[in-house]
C-alpha positions as CSV (number, residue, x, y, z in Angstrom):
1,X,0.0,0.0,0.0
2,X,1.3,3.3,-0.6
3,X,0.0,6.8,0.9
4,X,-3.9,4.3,1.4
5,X,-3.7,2.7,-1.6
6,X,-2.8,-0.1,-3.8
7,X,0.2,1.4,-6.3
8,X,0.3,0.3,-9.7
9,X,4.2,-0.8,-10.4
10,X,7.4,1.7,-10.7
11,X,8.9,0.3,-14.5
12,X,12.5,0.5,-15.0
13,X,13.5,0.1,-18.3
14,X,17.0,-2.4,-18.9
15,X,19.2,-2.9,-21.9
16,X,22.4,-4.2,-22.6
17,X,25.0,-1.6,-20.9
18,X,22.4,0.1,-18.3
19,X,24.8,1.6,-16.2
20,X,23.5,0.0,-12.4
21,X,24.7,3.0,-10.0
22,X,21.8,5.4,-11.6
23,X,18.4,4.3,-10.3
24,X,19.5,2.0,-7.4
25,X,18.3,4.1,-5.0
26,X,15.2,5.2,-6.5
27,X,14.4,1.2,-6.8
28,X,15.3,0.8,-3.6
29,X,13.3,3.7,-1.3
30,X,10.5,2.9,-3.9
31,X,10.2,-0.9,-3.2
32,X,10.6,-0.2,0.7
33,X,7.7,2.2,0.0
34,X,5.5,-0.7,-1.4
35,X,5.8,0.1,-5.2
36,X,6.5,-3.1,-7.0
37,X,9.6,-2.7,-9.4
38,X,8.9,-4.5,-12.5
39,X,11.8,-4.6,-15.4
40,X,11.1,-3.7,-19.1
41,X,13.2,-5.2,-22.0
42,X,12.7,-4.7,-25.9
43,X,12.7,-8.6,-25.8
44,X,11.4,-10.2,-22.4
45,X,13.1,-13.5,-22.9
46,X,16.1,-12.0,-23.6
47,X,18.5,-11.2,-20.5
48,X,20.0,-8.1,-20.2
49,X,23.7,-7.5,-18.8
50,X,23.9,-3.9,-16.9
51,X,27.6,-2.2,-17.6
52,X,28.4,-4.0,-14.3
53,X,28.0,-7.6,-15.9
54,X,24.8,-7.9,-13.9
55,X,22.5,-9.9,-15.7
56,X,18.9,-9.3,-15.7
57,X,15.9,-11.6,-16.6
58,X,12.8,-8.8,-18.2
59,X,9.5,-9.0,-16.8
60,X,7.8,-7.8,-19.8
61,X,8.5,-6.4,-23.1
62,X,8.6,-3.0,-23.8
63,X,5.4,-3.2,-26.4
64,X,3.6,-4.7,-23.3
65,X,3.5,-1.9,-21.3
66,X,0.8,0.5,-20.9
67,X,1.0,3.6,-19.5
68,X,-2.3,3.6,-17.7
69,X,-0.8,-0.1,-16.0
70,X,2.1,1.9,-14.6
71,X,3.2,4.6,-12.1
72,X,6.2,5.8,-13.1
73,X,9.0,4.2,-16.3
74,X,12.6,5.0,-15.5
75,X,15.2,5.7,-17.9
76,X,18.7,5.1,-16.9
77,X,21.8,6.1,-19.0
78,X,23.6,3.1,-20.8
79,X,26.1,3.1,-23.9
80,X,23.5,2.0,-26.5
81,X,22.0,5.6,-26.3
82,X,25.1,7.0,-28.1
83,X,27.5,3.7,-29.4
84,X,24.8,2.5,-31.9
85,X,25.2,1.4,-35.7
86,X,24.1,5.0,-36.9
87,X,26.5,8.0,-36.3
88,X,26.9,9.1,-33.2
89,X,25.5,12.4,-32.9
90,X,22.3,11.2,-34.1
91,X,22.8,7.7,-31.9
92,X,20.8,6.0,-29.8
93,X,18.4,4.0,-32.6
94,X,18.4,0.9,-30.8
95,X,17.0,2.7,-27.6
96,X,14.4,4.6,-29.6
97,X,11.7,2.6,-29.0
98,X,11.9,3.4,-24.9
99,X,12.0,7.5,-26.1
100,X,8.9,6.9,-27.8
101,X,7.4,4.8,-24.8
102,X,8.7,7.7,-23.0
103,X,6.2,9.9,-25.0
104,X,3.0,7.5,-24.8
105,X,3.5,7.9,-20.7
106,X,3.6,11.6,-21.0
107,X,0.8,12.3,-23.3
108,X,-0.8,10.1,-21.1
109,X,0.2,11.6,-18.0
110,X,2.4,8.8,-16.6
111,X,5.2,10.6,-15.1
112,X,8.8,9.4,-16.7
113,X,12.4,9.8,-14.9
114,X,15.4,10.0,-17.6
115,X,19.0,10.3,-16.5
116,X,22.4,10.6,-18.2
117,X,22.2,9.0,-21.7
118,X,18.7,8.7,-21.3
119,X,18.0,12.6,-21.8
120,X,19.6,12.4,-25.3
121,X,17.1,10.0,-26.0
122,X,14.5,12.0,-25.1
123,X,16.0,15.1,-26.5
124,X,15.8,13.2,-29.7
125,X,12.5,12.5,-29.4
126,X,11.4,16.4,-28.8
127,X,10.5,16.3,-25.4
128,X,12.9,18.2,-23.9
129,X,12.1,20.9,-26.4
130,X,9.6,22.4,-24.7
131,X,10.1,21.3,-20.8
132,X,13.0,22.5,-18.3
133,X,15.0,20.1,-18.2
134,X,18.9,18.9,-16.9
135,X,21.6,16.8,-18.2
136,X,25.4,16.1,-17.9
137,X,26.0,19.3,-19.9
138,X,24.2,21.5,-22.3
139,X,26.7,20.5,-25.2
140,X,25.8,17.1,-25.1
141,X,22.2,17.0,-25.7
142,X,22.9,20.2,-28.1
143,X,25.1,17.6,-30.1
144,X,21.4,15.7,-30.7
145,X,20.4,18.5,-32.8
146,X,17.0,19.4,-30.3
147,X,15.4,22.5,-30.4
148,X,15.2,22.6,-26.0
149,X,18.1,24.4,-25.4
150,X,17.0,27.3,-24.1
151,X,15.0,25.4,-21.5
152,X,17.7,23.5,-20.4
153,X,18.6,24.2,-16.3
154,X,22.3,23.7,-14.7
155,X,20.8,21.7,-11.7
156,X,21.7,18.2,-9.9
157,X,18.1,17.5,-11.0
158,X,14.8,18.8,-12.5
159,X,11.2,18.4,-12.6
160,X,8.9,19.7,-15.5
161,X,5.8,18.7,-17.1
162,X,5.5,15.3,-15.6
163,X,9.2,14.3,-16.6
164,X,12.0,14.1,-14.4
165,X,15.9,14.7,-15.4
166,X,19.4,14.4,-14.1
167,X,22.8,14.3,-15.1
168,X,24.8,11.1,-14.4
169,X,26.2,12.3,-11.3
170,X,23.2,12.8,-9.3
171,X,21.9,9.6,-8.7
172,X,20.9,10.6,-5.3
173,X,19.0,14.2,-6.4
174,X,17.1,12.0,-9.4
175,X,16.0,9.7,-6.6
176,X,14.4,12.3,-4.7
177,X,12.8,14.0,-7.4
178,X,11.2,10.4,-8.0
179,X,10.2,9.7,-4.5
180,X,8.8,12.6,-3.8
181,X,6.8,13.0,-6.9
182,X,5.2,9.5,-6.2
183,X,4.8,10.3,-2.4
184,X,7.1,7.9,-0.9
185,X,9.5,10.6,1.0
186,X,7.8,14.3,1.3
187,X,8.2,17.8,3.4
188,X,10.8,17.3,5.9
189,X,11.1,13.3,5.5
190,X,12.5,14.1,1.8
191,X,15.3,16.7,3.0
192,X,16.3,14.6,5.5
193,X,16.9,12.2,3.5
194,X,18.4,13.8,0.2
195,X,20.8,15.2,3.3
196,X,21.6,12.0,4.5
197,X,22.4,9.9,1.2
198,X,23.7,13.2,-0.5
199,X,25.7,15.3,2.3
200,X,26.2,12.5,4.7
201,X,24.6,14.7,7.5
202,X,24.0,12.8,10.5
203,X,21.4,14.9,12.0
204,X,19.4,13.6,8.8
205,X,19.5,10.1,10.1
206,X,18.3,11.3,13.3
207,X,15.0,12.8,11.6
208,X,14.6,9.9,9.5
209,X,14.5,7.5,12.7
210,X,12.9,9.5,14.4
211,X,10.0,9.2,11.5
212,X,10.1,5.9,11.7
213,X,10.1,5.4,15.3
C-alpha cells in the first residue's frame, strides 16, 4: 500500500550496458515504499547485462506496457543511447523505442524519470524541447540537434511537465525528485533524506529514525 492505496508498479526500463549505480536508489526507497519494481526489456526472454555484468531476466517487453498499467518508467543512461550502428550524434536508434514509450506515458500523463544518456534520448524525441529540463551538460544534448536548449537548467536535477531529469552524477538528487513526486519521501522526510544519502549529514538520520520510530 502506498499513501492508502494499492500502487500500480514503478517500470525501469533495462538494456544491454544500463549503467546500475543510476536508479538504485530510487528502486530501492520505492520498493521499501511498497511500489512493485517490475523490469522492461525490448525482448522479455532476452536477459539483459547492466555495464556492471549484472544480468537481468525482463518482466515484460517493452510493447507490453501500458501507460495507464504503470506509475512511473525510468530511464537510466547506458552506452546504447550513443554507441549504436548509426552516427553518433544522431545515436541511440536501438534505444528509440523506450523514447517513444517515453512519449506514450507523457501524453498520457504517466510521469517518466530519464538520467544521463537517457535525456539524449529524449531530446531526440522532442520532449525536452519544450520542458525544463537537466543533463550532464548543455553541449551534449545540443550535439542531438534538439530545439530545448534554451530550457535546459544547470541543476543536480529537474522536474517539469510530468518528466524528471538528471545528469549522471546525481543519482541521489534523481531519486528524490522520483520519490517525492510518487509520495514515498515528502516535506521534511525528503530533506532529510536527500541530506543523508547526498551530504552524509548525521542529523538527517536522526530525523529519518525519528520518523520511523
Amino acid at each position: 500500500m502506498t499513501n492508502g492505496r494499492t500502487a500500480k508498479p514503478v517500470h525501469l526500463a533495462v538494456y544491454d550496458t544500463l549503467a546500475d549505480w543510476e536508479s538504485g536508489h530510487a528502486t530501492a526507497h520505492l520498493a521499501r515504499g511498497g511500489y512493485e519494481i517490475r523490469t522492461v526489456a525490448l525482448d522479455a526472454g532476452r536477459p539483459v547485462t547492466t555495464i556492471g555484468g549484472v544480468r537481468i531476466e525482463p518482466d515484460l517487453a517493452l510493447d507490453e506496457l501500458r501507460p495507464e498499467d504503470s506509475s512511473l518508467l525510468i530511464l537510466t543512461g547506458a552506452d546504447l543511447w550513443t554507441e549504436t550502428s548509426g552516427a553518433a550524434a544522431a545515436g541511440g536508434d536501438d534505444l528509440a523505442p523506450f523514447a517513444r514509450k517515453a512519449r506514450a506515458f507523457l501524453d498520457a500523463g504517466v510521469p517518466v524519470a530519464a538520467i544521463c544518456g537517457a535525456t539524449a534520448g529524449l531530446a531526440r524525441e522532442g520532449l525536452l524541447d519544450d520542458r525544463a529540463h537537466t543533463s550532464a551538460v548543455p553541449m551534449y544534448l545540443a550535439a542531438t540537434g534538439y530545439k530545448g536548449g534554451g530550457r535546459y537548467v544547470d541543476a543536480d536535477a529537474v522536474s517539469d511537465g510530468g518528466l524528471i531529469t538528471a545528469g549522471p552524477t546525481e543519482p541521489v538528487a534523481f531519486a528524490r525528485e522520483i520519490l517525492g513526486g510518487l509520495g514515498v519521501f515528502e516535506g521534511e522526510l525528503l530533506d532529510a533524506w536527500y541530506r543523508l544519502f547526498h551530504d552524509s549529514d548525521a542529523t538527517a538520520y536522526e530525523t529519518l529514525q525519528g520518523a520511523q520510530g
